[in-house]
PyMOL CGO cylinders between C-alpha atoms (Angstrom):
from pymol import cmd
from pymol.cgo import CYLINDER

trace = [
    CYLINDER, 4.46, 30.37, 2.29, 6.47, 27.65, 1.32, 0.3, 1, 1, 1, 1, 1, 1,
    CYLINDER, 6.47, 27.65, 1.32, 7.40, 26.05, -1.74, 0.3, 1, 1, 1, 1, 1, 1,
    CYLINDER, 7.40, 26.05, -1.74, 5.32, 22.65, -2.39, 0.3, 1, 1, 1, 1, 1, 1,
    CYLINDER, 5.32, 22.65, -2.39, 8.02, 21.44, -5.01, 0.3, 1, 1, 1, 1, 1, 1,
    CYLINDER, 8.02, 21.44, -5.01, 10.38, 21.14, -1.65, 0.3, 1, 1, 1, 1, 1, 1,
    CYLINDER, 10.38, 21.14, -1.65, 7.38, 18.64, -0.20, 0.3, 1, 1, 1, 1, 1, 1,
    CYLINDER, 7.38, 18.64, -0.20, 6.76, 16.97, -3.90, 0.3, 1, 1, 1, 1, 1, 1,
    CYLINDER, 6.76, 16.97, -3.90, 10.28, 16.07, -3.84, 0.3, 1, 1, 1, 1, 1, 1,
    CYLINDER, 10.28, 16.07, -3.84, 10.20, 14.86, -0.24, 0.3, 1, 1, 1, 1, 1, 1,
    CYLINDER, 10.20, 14.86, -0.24, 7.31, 12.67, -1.32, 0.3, 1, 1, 1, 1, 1, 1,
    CYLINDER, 7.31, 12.67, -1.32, 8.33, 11.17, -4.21, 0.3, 1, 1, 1, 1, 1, 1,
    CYLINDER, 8.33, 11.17, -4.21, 11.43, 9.51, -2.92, 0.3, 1, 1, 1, 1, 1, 1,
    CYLINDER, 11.43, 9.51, -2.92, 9.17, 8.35, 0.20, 0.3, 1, 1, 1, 1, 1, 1,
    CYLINDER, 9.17, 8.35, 0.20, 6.66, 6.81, -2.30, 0.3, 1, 1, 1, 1, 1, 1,
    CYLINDER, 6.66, 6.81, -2.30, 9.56, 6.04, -4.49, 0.3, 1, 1, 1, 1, 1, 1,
    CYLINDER, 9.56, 6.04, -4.49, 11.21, 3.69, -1.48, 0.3, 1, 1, 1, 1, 1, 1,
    CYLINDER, 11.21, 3.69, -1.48, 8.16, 2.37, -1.09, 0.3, 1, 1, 1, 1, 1, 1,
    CYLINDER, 8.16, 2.37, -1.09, 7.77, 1.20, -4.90, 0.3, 1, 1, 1, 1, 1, 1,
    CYLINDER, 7.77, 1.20, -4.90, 11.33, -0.03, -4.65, 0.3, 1, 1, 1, 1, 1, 1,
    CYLINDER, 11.33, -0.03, -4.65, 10.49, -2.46, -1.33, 0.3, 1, 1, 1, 1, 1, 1,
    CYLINDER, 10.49, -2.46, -1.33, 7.17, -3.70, -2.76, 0.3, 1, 1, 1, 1, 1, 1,
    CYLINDER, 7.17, -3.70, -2.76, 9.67, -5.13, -5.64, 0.3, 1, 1, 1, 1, 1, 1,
    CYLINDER, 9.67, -5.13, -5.64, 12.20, -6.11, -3.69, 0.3, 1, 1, 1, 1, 1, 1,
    CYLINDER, 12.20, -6.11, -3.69, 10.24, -8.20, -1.14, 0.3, 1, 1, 1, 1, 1, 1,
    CYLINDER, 10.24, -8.20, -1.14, 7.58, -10.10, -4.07, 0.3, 1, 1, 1, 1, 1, 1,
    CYLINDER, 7.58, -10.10, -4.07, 10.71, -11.15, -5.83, 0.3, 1, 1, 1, 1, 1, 1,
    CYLINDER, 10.71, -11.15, -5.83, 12.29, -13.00, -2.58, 0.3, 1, 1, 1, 1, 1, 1,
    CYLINDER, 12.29, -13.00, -2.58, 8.69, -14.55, -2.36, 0.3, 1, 1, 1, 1, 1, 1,
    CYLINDER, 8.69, -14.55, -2.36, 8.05, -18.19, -2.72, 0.3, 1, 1, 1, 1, 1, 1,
    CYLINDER, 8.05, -18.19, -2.72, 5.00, -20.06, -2.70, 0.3, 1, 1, 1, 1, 1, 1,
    CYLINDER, 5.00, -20.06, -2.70, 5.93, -21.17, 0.44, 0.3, 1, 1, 1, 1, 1, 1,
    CYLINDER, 5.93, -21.17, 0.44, 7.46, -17.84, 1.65, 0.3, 1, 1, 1, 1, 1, 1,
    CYLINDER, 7.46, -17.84, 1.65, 4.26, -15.60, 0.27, 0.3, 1, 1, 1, 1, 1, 1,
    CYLINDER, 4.26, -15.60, 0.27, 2.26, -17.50, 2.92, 0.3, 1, 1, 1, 1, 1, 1,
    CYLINDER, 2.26, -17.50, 2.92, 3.95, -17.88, 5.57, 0.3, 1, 1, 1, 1, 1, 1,
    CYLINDER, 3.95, -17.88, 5.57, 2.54, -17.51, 9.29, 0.3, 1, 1, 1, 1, 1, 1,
    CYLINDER, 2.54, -17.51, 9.29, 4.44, -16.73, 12.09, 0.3, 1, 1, 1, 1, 1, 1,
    CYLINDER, 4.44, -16.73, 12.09, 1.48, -18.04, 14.12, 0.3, 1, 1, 1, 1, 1, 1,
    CYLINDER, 1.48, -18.04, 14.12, -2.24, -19.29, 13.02, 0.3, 1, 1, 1, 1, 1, 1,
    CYLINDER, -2.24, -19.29, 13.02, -3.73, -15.13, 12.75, 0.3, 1, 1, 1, 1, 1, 1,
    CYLINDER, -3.73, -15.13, 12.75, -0.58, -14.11, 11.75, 0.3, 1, 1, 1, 1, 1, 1,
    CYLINDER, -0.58, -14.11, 11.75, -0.33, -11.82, 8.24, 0.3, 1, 1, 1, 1, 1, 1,
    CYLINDER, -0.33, -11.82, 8.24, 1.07, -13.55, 5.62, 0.3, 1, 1, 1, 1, 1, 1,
    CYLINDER, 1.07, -13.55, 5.62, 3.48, -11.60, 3.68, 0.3, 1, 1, 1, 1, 1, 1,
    CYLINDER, 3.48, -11.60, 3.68, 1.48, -11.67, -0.01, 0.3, 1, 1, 1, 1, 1, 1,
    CYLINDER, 1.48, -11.67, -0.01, -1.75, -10.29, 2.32, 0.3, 1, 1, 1, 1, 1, 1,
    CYLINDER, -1.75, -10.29, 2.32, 0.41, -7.48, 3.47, 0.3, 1, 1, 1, 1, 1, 1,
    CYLINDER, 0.41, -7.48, 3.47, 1.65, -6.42, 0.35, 0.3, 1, 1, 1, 1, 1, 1,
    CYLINDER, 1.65, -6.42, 0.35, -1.86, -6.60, -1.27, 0.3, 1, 1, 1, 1, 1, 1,
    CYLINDER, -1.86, -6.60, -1.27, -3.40, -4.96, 1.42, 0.3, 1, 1, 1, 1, 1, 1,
    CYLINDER, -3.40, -4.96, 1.42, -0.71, -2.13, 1.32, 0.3, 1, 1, 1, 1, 1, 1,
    CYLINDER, -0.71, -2.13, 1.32, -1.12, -1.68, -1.94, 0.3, 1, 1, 1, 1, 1, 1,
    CYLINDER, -1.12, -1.68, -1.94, -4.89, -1.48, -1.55, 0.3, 1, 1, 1, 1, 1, 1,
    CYLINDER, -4.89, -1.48, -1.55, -4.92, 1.00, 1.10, 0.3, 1, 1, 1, 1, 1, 1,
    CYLINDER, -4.92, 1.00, 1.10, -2.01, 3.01, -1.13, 0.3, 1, 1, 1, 1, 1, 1,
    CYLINDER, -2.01, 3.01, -1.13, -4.78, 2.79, -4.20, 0.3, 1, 1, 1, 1, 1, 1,
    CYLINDER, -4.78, 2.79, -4.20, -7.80, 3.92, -1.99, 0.3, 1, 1, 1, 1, 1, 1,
    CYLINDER, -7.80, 3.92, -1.99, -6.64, 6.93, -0.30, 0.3, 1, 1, 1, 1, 1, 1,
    CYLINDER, -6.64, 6.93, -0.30, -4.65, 8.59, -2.59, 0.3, 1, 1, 1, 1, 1, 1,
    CYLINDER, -4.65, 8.59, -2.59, -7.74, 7.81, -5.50, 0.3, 1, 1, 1, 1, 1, 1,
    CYLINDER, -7.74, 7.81, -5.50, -9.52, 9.34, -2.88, 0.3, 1, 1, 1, 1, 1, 1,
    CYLINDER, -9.52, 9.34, -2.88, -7.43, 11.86, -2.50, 0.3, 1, 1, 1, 1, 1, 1,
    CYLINDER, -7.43, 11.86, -2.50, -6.86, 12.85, -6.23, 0.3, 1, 1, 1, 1, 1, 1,
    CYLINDER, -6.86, 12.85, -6.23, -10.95, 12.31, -6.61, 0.3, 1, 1, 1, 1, 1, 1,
    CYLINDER, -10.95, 12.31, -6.61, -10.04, 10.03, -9.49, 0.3, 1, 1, 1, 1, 1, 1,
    CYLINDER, -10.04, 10.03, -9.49, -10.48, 5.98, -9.95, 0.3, 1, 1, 1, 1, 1, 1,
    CYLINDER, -10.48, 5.98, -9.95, -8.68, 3.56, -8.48, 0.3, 1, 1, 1, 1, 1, 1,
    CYLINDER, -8.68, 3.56, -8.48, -6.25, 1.35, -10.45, 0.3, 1, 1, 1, 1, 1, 1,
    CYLINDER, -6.25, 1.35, -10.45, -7.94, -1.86, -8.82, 0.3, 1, 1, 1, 1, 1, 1,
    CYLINDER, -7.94, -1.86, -8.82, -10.82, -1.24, -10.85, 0.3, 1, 1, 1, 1, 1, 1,
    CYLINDER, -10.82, -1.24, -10.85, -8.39, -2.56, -13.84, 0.3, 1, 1, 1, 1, 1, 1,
    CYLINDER, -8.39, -2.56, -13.84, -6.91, -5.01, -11.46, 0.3, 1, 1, 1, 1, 1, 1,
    CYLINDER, -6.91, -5.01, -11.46, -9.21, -6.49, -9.37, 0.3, 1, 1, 1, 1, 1, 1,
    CYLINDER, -9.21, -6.49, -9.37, -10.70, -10.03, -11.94, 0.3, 1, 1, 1, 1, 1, 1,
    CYLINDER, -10.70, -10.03, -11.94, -6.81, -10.79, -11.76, 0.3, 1, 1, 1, 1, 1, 1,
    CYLINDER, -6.81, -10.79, -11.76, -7.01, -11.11, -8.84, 0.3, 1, 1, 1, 1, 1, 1,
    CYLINDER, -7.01, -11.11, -8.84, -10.09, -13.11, -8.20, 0.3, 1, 1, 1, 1, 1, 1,
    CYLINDER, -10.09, -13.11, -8.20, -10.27, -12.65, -4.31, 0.3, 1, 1, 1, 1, 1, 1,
    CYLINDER, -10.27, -12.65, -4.31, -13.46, -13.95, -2.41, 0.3, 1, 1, 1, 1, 1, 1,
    CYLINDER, -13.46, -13.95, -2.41, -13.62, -9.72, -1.21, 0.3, 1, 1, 1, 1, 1, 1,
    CYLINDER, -13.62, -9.72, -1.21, -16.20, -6.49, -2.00, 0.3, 1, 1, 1, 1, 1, 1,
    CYLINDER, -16.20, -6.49, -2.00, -14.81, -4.42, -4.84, 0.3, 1, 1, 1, 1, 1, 1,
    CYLINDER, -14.81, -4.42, -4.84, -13.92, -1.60, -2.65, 0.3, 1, 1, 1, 1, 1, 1,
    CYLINDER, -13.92, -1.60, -2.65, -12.57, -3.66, 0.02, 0.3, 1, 1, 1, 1, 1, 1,
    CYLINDER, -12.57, -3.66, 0.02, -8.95, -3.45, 1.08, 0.3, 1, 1, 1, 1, 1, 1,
    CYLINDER, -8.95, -3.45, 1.08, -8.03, -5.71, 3.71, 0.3, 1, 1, 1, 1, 1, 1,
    CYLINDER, -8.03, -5.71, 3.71, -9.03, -3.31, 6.79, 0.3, 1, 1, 1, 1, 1, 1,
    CYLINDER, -9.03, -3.31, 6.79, -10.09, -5.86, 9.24, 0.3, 1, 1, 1, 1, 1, 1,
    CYLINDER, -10.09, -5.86, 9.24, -9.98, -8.78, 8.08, 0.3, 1, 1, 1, 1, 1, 1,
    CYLINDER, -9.98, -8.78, 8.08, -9.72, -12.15, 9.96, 0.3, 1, 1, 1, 1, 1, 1,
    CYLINDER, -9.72, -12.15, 9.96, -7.06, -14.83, 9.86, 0.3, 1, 1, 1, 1, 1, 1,
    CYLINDER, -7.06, -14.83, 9.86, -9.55, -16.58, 6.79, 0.3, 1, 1, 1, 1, 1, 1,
    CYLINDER, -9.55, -16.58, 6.79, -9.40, -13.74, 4.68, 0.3, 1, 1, 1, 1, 1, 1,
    CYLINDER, -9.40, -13.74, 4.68, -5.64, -13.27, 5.12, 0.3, 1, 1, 1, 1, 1, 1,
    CYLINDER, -5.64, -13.27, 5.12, -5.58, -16.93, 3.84, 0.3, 1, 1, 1, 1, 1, 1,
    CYLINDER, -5.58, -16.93, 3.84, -7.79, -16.14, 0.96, 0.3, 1, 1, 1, 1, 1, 1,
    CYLINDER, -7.79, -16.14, 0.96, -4.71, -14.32, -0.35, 0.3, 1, 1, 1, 1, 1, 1,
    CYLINDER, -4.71, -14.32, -0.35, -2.59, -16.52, -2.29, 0.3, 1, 1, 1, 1, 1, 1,
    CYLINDER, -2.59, -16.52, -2.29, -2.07, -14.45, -5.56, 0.3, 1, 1, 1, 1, 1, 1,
    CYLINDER, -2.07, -14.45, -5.56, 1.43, -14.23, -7.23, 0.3, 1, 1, 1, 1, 1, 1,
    CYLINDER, 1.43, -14.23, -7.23, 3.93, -12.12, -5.72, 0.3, 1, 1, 1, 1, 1, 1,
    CYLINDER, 3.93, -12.12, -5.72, 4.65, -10.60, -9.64, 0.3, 1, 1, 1, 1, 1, 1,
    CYLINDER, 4.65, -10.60, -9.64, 0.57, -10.20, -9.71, 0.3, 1, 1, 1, 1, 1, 1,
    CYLINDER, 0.57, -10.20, -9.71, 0.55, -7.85, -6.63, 0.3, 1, 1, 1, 1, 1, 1,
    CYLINDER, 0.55, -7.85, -6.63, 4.23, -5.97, -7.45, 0.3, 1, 1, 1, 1, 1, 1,
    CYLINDER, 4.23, -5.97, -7.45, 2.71, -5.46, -11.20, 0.3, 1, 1, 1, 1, 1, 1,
    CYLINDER, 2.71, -5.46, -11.20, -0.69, -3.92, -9.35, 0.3, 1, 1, 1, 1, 1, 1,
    CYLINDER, -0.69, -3.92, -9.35, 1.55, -1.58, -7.22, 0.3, 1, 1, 1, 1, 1, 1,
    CYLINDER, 1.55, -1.58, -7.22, 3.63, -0.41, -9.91, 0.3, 1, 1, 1, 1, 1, 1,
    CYLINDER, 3.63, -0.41, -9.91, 0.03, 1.28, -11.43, 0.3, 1, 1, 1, 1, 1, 1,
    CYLINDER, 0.03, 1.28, -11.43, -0.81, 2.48, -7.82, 0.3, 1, 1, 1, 1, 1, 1,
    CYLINDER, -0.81, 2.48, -7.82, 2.54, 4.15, -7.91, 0.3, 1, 1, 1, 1, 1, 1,
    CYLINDER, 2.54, 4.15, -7.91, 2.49, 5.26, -11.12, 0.3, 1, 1, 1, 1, 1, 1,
    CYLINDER, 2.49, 5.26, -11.12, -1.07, 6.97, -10.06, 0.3, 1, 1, 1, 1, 1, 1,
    CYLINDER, -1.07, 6.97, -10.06, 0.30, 8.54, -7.18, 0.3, 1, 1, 1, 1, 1, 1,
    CYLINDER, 0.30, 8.54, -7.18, 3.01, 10.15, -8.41, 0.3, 1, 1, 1, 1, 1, 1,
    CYLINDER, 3.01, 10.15, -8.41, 0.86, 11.57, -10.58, 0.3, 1, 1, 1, 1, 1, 1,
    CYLINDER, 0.86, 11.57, -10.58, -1.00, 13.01, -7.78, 0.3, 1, 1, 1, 1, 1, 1,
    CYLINDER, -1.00, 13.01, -7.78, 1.97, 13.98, -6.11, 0.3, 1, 1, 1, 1, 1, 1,
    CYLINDER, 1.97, 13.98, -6.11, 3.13, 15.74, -8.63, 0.3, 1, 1, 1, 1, 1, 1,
    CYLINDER, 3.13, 15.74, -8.63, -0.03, 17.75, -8.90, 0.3, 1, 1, 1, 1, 1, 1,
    CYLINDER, -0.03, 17.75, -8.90, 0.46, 19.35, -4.78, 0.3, 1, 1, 1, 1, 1, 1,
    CYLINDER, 0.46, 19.35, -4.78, 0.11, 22.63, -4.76, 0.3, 1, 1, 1, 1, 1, 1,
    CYLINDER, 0.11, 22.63, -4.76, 0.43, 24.30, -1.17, 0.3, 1, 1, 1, 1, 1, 1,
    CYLINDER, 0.43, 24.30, -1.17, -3.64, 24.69, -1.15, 0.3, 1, 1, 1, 1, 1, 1,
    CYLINDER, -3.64, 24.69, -1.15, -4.09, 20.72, -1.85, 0.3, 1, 1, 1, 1, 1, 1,
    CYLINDER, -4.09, 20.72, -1.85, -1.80, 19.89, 0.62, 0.3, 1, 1, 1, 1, 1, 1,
    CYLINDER, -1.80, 19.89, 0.62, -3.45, 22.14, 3.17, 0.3, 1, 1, 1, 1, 1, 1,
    CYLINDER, -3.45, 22.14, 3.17, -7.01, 20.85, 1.91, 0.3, 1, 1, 1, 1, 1, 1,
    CYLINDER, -7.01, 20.85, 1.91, -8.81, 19.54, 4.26, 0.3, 1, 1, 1, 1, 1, 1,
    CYLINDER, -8.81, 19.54, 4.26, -9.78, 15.68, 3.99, 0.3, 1, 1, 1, 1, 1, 1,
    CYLINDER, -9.78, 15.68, 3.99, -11.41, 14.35, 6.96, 0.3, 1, 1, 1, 1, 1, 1,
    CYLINDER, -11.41, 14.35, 6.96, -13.01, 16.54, 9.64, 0.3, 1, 1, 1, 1, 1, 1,
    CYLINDER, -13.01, 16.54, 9.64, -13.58, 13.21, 12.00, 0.3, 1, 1, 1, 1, 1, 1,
    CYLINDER, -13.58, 13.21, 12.00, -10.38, 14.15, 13.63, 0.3, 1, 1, 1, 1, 1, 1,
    CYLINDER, -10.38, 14.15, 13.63, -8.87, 16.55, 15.73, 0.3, 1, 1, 1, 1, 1, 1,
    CYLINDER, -8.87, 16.55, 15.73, -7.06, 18.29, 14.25, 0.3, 1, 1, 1, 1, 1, 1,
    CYLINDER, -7.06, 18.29, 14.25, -9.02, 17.49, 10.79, 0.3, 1, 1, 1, 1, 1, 1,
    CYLINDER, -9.02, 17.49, 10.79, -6.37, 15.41, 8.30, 0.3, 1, 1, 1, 1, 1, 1,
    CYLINDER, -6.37, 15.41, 8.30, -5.41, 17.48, 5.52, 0.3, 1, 1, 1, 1, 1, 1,
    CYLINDER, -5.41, 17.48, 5.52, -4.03, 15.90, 2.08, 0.3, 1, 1, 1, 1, 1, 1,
    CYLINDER, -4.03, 15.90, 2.08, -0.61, 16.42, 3.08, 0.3, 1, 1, 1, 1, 1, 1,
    CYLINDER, -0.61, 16.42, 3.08, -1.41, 14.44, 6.37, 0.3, 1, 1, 1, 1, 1, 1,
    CYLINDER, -1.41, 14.44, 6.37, -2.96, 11.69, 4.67, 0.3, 1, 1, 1, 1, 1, 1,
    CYLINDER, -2.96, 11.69, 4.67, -0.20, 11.42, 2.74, 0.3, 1, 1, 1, 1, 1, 1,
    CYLINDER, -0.20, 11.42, 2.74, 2.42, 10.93, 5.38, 0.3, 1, 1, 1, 1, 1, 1,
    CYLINDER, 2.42, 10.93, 5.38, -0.34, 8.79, 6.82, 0.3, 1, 1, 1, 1, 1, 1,
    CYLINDER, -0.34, 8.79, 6.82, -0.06, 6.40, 4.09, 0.3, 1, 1, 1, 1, 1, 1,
    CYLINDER, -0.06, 6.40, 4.09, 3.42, 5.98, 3.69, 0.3, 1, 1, 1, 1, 1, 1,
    CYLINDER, 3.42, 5.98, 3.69, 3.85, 5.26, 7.59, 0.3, 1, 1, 1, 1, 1, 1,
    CYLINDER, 3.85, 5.26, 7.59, 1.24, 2.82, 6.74, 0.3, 1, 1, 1, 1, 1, 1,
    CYLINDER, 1.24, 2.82, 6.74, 2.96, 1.25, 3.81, 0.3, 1, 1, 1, 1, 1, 1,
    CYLINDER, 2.96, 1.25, 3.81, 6.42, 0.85, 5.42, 0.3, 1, 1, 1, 1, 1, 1,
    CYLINDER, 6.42, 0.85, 5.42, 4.79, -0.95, 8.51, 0.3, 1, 1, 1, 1, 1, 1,
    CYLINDER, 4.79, -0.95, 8.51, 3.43, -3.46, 6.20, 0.3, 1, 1, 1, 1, 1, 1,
    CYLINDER, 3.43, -3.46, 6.20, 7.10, -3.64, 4.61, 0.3, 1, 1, 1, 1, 1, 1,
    CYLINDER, 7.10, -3.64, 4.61, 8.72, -4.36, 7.27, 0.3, 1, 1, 1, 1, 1, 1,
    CYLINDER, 8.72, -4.36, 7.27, 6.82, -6.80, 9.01, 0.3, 1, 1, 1, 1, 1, 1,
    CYLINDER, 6.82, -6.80, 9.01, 6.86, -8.79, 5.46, 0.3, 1, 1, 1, 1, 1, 1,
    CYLINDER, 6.86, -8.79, 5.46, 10.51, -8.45, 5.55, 0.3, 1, 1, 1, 1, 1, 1,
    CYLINDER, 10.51, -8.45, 5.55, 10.57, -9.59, 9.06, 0.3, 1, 1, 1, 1, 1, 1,
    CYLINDER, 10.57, -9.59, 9.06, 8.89, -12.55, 7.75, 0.3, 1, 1, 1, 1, 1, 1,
    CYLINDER, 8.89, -12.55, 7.75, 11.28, -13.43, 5.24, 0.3, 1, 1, 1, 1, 1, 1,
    CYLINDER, 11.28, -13.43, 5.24, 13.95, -13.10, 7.91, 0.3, 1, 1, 1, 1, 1, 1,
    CYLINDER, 13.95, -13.10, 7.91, 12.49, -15.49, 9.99, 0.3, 1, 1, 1, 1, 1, 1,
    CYLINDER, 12.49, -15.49, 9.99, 11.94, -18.06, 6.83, 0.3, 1, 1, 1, 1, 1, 1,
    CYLINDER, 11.94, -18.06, 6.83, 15.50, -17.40, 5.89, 0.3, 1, 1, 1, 1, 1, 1,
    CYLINDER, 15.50, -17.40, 5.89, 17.18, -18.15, 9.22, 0.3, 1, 1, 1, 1, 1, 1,
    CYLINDER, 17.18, -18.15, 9.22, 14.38, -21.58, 9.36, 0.3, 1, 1, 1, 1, 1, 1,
    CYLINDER, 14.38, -21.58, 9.36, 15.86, -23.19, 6.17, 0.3, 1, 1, 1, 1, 1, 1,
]
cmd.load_cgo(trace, "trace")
């Protein structure tokens, strides 16, 4: 057996890196900078931290079986989108319907993180071993999930950083 508090730790400087990016990369944003395109479908860099943030909120909510902090968030917000949806999908117009303020969307992750850690904190070797989606093969397990996300979360990082490379070296 081995000791979950090894794989808490382990995930809460991942998640923790993560939180520390999201901030980092909203404040270099500018209005001009937070929608940037590198071509016309391009992701704009506000669109991938909102969507990162959403995907964050939905599986580990899912995960922990408890709300998701967009519920509190999502009239700030006021995007043209379902309730429940976060960004999966979605076509170069509904990239563009994502102008909100960088602050707006590093404020929302900060309660995503917040929930997540508190998750995290929760593991216990059975949890992590639990048994989430059975589509797969091998069937995803929380702790899989997990590492699923925060693959998913630095991808979206670092193409927004790439981003603000490319707007750096332009002006």
């Amino acid at each position: 057996m081995s000791d979950p508090r090894a794989t808490t730790s382990l995930l809460t400087d991942s998640f923790g890196r993560i939180r520390e990016l999201v901030e980092s990369v909203a404040g270099q944003l500018d209005d001009q900078t937070a929608v940037l395109r590198l071509d016309p479908g391009a992701n704009t860099p506000i669109w991938l931290l909102w969507h990162l943030a959403r995907v964050q909120d939905d599986h580990v909510a899912g995960l922990a079986g408890h709300d998701q902090a967009w519920e509190s968030w999502r009239e700030r917000f006021d995007l043209p989108f379902a309730p429940d949806d976060i960004g999966y999908g979605h076509d170069a117009d509904q990239v563009a319907a994502v102008r909100s303020d960088p602050d707006l969307v590093a404020a929302y992750h900060a309660d995503v993180h917040d929930l997540t850690l508190r998750y995290v904190g929760s593991l216990t070797e059975q949890e992590l071993a639990r048994v989430v989606d059975e589509q797969w093969d091998p069937p995803v397990t929380a702790s899989i999930r997990l590492v699923s996300v925060i693959g998913d979360c630095l991808q979206h990082l670092g193409q927004a950083s790439f981003v603000l490379g490319v707007a750096g070296r332009r002006s």
